[in-house]
PDB file of the backbone (N, CA, C, O) and the ligand in Angstrom, with CONECT records:
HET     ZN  A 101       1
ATOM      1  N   UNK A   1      74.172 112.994-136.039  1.00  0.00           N
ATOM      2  CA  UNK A   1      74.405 113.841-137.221  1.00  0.00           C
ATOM      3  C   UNK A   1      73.544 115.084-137.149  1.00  0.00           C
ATOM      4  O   UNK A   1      72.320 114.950-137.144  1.00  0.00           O
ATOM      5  N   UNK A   2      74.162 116.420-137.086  1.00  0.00           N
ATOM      6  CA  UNK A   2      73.476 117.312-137.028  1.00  0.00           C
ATOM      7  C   UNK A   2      73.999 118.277-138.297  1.00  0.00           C
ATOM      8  O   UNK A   2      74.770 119.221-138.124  1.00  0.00           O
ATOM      9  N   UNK A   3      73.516 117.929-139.450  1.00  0.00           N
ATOM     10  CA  UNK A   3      73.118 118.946-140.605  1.00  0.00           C
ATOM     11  C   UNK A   3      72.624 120.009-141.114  1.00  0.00           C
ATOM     12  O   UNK A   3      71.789 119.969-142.018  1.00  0.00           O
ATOM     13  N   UNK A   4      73.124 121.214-140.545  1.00  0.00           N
ATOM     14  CA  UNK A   4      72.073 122.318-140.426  1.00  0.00           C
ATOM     15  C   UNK A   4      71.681 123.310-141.797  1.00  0.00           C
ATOM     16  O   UNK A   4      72.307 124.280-142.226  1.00  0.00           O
ATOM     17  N   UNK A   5      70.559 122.766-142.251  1.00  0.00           N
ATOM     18  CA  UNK A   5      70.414 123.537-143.900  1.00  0.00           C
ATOM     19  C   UNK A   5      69.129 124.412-143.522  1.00  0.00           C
ATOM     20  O   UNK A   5      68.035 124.124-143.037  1.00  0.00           O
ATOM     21  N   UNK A   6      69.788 125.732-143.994  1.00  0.00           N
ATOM     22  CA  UNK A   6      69.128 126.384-143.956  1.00  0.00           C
ATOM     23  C   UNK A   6      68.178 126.327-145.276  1.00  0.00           C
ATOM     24  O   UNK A   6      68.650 126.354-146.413  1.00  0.00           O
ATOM     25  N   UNK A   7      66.852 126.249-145.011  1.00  0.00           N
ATOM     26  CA  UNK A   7      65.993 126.119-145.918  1.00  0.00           C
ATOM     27  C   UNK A   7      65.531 127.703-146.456  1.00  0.00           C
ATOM     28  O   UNK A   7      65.308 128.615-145.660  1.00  0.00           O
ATOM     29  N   UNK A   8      65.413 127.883-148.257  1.00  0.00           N
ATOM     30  CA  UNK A   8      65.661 129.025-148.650  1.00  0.00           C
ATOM     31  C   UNK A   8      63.967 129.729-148.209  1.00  0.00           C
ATOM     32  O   UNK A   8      62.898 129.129-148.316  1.00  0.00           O
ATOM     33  N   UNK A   9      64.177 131.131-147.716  1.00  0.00           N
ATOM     34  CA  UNK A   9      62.896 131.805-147.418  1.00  0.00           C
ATOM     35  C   UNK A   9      62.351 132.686-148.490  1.00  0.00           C
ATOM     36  O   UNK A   9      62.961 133.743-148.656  1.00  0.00           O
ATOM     37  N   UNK A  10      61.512 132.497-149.107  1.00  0.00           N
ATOM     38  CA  UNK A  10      60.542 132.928-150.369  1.00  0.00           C
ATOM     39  C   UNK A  10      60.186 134.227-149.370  1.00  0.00           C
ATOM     40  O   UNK A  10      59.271 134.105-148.555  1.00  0.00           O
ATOM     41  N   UNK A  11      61.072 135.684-149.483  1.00  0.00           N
ATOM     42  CA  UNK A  11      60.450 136.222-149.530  1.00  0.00           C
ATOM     43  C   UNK A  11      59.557 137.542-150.295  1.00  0.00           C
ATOM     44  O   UNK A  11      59.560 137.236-151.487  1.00  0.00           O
ATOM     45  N   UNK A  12      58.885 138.720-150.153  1.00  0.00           N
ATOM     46  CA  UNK A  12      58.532 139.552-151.215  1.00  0.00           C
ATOM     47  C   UNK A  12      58.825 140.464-151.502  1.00  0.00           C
ATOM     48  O   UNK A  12      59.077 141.416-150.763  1.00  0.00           O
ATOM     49  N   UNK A  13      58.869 140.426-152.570  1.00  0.00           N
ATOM     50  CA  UNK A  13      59.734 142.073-153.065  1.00  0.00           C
ATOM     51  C   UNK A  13      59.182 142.845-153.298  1.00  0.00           C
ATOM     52  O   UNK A  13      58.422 142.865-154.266  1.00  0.00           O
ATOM     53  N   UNK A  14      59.375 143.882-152.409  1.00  0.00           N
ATOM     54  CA  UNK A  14      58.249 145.026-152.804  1.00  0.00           C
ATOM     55  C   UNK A  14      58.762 145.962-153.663  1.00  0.00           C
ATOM     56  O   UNK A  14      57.960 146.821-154.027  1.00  0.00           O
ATOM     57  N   UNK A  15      59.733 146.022-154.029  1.00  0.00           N
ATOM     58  CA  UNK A  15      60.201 146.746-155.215  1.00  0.00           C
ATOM     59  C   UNK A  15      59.802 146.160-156.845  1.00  0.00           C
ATOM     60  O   UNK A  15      59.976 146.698-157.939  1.00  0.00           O
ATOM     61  N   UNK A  16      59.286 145.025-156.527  1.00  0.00           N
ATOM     62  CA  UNK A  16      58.403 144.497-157.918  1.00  0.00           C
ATOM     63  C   UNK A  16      57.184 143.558-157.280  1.00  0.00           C
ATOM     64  O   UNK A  16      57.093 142.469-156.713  1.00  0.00           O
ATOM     65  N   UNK A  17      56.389 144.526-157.669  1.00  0.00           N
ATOM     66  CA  UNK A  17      54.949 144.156-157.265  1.00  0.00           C
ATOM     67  C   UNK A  17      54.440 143.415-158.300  1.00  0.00           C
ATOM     68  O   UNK A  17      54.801 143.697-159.442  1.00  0.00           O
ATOM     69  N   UNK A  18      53.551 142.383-158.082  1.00  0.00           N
ATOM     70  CA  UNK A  18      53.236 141.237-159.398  1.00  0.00           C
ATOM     71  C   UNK A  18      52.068 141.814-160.010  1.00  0.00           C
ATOM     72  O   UNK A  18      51.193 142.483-159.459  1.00  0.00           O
ATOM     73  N   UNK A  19      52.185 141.388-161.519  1.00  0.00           N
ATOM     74  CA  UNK A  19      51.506 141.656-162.089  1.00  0.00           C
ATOM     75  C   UNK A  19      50.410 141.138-162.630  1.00  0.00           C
ATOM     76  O   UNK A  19      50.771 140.246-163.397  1.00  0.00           O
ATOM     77  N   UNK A  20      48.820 141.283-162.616  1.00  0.00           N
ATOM     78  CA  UNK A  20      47.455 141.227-162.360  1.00  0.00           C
ATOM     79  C   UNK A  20      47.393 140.131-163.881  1.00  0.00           C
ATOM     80  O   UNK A  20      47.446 140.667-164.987  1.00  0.00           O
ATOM     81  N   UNK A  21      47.289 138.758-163.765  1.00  0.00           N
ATOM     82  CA  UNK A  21      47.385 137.906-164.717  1.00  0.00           C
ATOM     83  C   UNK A  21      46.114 138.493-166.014  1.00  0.00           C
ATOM     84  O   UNK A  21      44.989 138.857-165.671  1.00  0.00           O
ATOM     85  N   UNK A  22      46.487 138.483-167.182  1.00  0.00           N
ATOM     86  CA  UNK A  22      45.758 138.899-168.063  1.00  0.00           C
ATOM     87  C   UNK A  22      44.686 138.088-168.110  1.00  0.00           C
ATOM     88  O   UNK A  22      44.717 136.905-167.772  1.00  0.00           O
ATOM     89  N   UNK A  23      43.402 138.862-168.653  1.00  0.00           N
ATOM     90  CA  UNK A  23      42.009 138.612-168.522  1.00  0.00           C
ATOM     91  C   UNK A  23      41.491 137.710-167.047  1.00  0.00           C
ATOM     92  O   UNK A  23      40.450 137.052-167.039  1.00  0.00           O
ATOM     93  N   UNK A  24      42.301 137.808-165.995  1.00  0.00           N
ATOM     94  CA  UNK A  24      41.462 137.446-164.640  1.00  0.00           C
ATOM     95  C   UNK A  24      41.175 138.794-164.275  1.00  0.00           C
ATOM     96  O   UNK A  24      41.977 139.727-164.234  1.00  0.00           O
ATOM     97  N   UNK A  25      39.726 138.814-163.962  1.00  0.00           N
ATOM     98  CA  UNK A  25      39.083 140.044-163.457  1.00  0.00           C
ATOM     99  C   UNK A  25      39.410 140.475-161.926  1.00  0.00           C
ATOM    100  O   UNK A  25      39.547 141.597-161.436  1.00  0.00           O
ATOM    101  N   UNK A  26      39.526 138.459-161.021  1.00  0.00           N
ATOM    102  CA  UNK A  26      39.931 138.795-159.804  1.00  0.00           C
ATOM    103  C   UNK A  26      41.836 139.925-159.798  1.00  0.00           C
ATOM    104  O   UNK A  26      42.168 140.845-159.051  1.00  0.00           O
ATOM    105  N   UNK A  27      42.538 139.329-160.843  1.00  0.00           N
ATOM    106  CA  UNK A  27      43.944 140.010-160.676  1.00  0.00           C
ATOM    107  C   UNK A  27      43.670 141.814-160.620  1.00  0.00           C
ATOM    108  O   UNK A  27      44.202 142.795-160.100  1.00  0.00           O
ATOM    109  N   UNK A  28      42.761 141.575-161.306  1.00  0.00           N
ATOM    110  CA  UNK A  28      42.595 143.343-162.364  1.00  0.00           C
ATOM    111  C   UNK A  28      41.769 143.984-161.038  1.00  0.00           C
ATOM    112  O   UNK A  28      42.112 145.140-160.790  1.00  0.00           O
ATOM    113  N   UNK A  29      40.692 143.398-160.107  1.00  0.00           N
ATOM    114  CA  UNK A  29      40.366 144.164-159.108  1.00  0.00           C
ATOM    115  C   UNK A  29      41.113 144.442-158.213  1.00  0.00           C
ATOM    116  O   UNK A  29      41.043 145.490-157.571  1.00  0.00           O
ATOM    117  N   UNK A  30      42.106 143.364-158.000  1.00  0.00           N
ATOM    118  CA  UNK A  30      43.627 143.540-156.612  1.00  0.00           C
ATOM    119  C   UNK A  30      44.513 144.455-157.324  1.00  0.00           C
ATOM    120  O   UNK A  30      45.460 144.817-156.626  1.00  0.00           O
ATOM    121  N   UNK A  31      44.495 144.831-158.247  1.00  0.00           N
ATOM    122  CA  UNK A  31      45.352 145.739-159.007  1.00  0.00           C
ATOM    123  C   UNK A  31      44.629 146.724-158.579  1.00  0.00           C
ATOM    124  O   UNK A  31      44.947 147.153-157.470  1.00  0.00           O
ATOM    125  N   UNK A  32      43.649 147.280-159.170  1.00  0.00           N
ATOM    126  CA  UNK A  32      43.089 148.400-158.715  1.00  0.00           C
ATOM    127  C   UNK A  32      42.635 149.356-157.340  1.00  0.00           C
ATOM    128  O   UNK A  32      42.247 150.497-157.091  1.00  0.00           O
ATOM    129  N   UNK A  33      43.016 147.873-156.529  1.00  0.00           N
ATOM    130  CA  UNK A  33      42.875 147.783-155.319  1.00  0.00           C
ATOM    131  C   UNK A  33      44.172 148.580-154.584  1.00  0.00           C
ATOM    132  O   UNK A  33      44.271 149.434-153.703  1.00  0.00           O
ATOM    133  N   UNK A  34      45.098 147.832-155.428  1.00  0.00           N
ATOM    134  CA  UNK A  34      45.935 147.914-154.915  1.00  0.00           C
ATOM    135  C   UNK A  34      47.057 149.472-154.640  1.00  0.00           C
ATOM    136  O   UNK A  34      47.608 150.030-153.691  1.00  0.00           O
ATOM    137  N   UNK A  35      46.888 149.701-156.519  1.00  0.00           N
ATOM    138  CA  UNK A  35      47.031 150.855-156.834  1.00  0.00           C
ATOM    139  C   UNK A  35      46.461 152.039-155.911  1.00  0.00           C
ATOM    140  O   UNK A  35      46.978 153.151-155.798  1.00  0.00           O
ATOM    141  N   UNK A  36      45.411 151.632-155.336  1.00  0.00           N
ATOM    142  CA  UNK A  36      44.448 152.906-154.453  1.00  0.00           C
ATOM    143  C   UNK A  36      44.807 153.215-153.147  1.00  0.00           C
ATOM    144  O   UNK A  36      44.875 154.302-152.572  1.00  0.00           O
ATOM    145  N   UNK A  37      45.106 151.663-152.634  1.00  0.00           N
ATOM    146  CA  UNK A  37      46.012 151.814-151.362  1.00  0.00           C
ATOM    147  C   UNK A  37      47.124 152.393-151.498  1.00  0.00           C
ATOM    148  O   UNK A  37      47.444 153.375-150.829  1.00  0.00           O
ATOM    149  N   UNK A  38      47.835 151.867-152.361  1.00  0.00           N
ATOM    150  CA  UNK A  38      49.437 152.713-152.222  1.00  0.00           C
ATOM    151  C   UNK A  38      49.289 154.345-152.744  1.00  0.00           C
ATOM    152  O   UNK A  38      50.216 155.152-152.675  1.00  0.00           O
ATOM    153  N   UNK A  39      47.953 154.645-153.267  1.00  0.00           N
ATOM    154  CA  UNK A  39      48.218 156.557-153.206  1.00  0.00           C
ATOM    155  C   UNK A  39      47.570 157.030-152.503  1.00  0.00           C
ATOM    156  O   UNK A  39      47.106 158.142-152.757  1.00  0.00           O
ATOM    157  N   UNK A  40      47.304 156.420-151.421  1.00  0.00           N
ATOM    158  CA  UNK A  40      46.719 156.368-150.109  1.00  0.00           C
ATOM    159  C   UNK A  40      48.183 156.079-149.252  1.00  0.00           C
ATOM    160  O   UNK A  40      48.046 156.232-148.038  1.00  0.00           O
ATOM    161  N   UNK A  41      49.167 155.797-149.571  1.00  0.00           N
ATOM    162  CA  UNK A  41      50.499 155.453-148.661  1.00  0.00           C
ATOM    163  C   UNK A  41      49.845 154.348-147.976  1.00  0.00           C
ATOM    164  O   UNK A  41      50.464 154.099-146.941  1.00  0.00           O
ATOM    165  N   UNK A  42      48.438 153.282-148.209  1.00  0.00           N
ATOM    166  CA  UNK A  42      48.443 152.156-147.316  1.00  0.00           C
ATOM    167  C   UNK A  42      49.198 150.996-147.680  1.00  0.00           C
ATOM    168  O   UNK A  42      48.653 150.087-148.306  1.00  0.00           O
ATOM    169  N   UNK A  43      50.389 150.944-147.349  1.00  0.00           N
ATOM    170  CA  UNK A  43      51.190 149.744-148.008  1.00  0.00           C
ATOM    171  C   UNK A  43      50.848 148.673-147.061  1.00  0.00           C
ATOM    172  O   UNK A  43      51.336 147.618-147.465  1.00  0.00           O
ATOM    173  N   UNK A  44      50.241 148.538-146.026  1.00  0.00           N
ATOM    174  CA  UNK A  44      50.186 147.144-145.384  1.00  0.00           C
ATOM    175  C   UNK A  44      49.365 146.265-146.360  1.00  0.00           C
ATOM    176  O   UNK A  44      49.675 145.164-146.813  1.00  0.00           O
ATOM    177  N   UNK A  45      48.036 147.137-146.623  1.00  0.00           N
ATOM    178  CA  UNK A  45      46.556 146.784-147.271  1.00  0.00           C
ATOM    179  C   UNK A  45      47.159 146.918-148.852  1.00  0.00           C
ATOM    180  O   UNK A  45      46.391 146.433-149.682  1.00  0.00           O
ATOM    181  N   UNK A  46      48.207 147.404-149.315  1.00  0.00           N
ATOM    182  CA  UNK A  46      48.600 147.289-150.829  1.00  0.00           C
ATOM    183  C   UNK A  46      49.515 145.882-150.611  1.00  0.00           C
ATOM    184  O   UNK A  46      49.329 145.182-151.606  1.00  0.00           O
ATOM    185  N   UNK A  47      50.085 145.474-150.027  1.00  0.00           N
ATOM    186  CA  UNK A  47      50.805 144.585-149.842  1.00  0.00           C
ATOM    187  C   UNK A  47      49.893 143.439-149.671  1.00  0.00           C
ATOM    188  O   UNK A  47      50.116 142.486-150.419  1.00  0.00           O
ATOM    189  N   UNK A  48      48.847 143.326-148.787  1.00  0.00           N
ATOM    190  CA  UNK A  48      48.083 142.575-149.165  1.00  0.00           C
ATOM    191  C   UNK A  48      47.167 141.923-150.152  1.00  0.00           C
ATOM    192  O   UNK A  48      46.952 140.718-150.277  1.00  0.00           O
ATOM    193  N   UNK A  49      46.523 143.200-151.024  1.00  0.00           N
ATOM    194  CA  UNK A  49      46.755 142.920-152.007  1.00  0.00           C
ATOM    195  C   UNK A  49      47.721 142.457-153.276  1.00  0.00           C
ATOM    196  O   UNK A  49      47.282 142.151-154.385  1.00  0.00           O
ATOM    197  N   UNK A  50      49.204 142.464-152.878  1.00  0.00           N
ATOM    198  CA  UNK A  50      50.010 141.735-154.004  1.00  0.00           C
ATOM    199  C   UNK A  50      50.180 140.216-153.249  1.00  0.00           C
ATOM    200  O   UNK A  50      50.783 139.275-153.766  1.00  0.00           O
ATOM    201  N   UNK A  51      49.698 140.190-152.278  1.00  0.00           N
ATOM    202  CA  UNK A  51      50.422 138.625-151.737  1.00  0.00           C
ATOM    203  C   UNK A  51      48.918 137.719-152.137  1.00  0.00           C
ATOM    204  O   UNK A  51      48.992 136.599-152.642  1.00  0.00           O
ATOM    205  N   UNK A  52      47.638 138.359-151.840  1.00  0.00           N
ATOM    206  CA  UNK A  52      46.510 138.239-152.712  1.00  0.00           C
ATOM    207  C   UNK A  52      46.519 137.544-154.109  1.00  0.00           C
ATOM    208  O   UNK A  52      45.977 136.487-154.432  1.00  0.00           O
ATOM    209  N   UNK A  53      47.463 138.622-155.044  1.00  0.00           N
ATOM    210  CA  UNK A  53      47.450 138.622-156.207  1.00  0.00           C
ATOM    211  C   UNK A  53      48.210 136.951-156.657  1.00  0.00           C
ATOM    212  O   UNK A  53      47.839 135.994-157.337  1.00  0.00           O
ATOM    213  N   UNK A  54      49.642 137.341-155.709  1.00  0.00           N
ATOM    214  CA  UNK A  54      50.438 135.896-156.193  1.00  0.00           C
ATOM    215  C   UNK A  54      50.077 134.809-155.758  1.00  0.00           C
ATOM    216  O   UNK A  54      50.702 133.835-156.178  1.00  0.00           O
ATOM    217  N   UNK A  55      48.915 134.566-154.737  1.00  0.00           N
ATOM    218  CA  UNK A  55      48.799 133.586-154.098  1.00  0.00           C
ATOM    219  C   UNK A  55      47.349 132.911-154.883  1.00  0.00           C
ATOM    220  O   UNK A  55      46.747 131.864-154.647  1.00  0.00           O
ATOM    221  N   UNK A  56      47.044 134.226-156.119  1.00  0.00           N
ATOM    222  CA  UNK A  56      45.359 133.471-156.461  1.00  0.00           C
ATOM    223  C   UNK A  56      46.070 132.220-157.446  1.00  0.00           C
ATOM    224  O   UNK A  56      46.986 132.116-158.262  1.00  0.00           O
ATOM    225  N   UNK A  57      44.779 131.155-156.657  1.00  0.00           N
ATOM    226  CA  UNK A  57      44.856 129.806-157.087  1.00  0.00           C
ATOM    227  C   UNK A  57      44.923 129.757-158.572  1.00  0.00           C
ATOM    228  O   UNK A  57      45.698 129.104-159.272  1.00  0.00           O
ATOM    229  N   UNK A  58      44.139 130.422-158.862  1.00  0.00           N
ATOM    230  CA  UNK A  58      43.585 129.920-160.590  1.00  0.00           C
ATOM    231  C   UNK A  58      44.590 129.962-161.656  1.00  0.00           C
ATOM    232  O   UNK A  58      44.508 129.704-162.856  1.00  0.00           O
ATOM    233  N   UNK A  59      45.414 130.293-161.027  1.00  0.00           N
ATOM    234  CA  UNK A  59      46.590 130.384-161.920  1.00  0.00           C
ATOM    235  C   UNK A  59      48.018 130.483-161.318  1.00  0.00           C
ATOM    236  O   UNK A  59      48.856 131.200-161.862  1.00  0.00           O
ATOM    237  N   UNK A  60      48.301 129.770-160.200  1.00  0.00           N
ATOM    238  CA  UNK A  60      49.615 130.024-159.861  1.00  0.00           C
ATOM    239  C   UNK A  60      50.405 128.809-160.097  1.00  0.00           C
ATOM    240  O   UNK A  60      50.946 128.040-159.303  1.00  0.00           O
ATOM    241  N   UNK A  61      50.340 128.823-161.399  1.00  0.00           N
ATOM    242  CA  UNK A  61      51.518 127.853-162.543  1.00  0.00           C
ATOM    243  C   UNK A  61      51.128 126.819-161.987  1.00  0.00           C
ATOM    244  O   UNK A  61      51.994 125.984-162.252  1.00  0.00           O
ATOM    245  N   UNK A  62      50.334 126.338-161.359  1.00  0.00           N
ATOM    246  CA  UNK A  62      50.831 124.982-160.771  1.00  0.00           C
ATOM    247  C   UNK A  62      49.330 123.682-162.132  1.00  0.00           C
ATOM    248  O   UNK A  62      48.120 123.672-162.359  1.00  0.00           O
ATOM    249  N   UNK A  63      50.330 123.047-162.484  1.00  0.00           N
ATOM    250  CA  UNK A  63      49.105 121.912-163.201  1.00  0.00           C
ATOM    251  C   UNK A  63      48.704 121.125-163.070  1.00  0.00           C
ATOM    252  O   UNK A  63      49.067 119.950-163.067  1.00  0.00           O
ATOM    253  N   UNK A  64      47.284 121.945-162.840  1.00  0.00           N
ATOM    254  CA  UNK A  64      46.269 120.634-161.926  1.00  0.00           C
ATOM    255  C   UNK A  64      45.359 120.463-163.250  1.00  0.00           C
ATOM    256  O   UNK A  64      44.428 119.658-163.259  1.00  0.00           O
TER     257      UNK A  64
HETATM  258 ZN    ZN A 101      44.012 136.089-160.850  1.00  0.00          ZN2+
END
């Protein structure tokens, strides 16, 4: 049996960049961060900062 499912790929949209969770200071510095790179045109290092942003633990919905 060969079933071939393609498993769905999470990927990022850079046309909506996430937004810096209210009162985390870490979100609000990758924001600012981030903001600086991109008027700098550094989108690798702004991009890093949003994958930063969605990936901080302290709050990524999950309930622990
Ligand atoms: Zn945060």
């Amino acid at each position: 049996m060969s079933t071939t499912q393609e498993s769905p790929i999470t990927l990022l949209d850079p046309t909506s960049p996430p937004r810096p969770a209210p009162g985390c200071d870490v979100c609000a510095a990758l924001e600012k961060q981030r903001a600086g790179y991109e008027r700098r045109e550094n989108t690798r290092q702004a991009t890093d900062c949003e994958v930063e942003m969605r990936n901080h633990p302290k709050h990524s919905g999950s309930t622990s």
